[in-house]
MARLOBA-102036 format. One record per residue (C-alpha): residue in one letter; x, y, z. Coordinates in pm, whole numbers, padded with zeros to 5 digits, always signed. Layout:
N
AXYZ;...
This chain:
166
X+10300+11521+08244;X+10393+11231+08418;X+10552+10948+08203;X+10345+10606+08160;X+10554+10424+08389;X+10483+10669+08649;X+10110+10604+08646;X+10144+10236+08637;X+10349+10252+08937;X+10122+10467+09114;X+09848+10212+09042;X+10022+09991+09197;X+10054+10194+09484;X+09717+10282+09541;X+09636+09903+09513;X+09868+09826+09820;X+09667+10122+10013;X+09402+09797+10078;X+09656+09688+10297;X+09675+10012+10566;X+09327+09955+10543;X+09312+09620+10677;X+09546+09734+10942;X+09318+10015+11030;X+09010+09770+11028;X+09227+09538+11289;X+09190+09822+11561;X+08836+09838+11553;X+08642+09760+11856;X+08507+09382+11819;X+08144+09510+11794;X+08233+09797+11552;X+08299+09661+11243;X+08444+09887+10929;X+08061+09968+10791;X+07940+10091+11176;X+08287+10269+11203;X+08162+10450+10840;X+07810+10536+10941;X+07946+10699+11304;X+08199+10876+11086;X+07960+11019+10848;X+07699+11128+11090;X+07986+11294+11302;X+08121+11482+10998;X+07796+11550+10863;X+07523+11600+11124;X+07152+11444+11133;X+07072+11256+10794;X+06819+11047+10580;X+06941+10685+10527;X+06936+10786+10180;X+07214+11038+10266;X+07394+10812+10435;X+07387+10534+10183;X+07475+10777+09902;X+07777+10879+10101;X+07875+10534+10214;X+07825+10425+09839;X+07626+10178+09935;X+07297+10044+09843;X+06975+10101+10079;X+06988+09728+10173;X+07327+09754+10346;X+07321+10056+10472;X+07000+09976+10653;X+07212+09649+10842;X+07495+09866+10899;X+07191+10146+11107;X+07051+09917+11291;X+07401+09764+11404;X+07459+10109+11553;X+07094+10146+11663;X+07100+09821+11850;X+07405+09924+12035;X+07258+10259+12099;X+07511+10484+11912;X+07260+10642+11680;X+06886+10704+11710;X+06613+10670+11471;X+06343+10945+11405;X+06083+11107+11236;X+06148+11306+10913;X+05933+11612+11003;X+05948+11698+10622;X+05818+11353+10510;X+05653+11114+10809;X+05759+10792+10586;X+06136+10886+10650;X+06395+10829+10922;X+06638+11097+11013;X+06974+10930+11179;X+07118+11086+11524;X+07429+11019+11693;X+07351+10969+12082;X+07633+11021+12352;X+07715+10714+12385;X+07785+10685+12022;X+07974+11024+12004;X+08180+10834+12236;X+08232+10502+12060;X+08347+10759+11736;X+08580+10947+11987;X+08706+10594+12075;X+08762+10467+11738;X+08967+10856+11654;X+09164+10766+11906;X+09248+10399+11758;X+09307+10520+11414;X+09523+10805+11563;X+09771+10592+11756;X+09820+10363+11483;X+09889+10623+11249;X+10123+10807+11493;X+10286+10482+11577;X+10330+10400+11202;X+10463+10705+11045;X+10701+10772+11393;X+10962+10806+11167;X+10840+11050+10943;X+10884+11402+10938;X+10592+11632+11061;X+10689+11793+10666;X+10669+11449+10539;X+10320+11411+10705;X+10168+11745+10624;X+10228+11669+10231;X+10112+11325+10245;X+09789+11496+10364;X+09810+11763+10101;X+09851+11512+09773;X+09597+11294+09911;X+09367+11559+09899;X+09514+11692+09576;X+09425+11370+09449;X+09044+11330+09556;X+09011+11651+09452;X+09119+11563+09094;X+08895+11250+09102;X+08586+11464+09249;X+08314+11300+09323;X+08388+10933+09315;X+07994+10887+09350;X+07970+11046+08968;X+08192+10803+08806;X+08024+10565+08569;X+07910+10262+08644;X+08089+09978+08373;X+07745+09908+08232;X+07703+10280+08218;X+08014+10320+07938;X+08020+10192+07590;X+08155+09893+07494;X+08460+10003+07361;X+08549+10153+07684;X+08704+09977+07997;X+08667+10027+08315;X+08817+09917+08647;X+08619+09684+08835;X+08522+09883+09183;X+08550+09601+09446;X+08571+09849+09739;X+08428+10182+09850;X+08535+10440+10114;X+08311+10686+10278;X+08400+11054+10166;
């Protein structure tokens, strides 16, 4: 096991990751901001969805993912229909044009991150991929985590400023 100072350093680590993603957010297109960028993500990795999908997996409450749809829907990169299961619901659809805005923004992220790690190994890169996964995998589902009003009082927990889509 890992010694103390190992952990604290590697907190401090993952607390500089906010700063890749601010350079990652600087690429996006002017009228794709990070949450729109998120919901074209999702519905490309995932398929047709219920906002309530969605907002689970953005970690997000109804309210704000329902301004981050109809940012998409009003540039016409998603479409809005019918739940045949339940009349009252909306299922989410990526159009063309919006499978090309999330082609667009792959290609953003993908220079950037080519540019960036230039100097690093294609080894270097395949196990920074690996532990990063190792280590969602240990945290599971993020989503499952207690809230801090959730845990006793005795407890602590970290105050969750930020949220990434799975």
């Amino acid at each position: 096991m890992a010694a103390r100072a190992q952990y604290e350093e590697l907190a401090r680590q993952l607390s500089a990751i906010g700063a890749v993603k601010r350079d990652l957010g600087r690429i996006l297109p002017p009228d794709c901001p990070g949450g729109s960028a998120a919901v074209l993500t999702l519905l490309g990795r995932h398929g047709d969805m219920r906002m309530s999908k969605l907002a689970e997996l953005l970690s997000v409450d109804m309210s704000v993912t329902s301004r981050h749809v109809a940012h998409v829907a009003d540039r016409g990169w998603i479409e809005r229909f019918p739940d045949p299961a339940d009349k009252r619901s909306r299922i989410l659809r990526l159009t063309d044009p919006g499978c090309a805005q999330l082609d667009e923004l792959s290609r953003r992220v993908t220079e950037l991150l080519a540019e960036r790690l230039s100097d690093w190994s294609d080894e270097d890169v395949a196990l920074l991929i690996q532990l990063m996964a190792r280590l969602r995998e240990s945290f599971g589902d993020c989503r499952s985590t207690p809230r801090p009003e959730q845990v006793a009082p005795a407890e602590s927990v970290a105050d969750q400023t930020t949220r990434t889509p799975a």
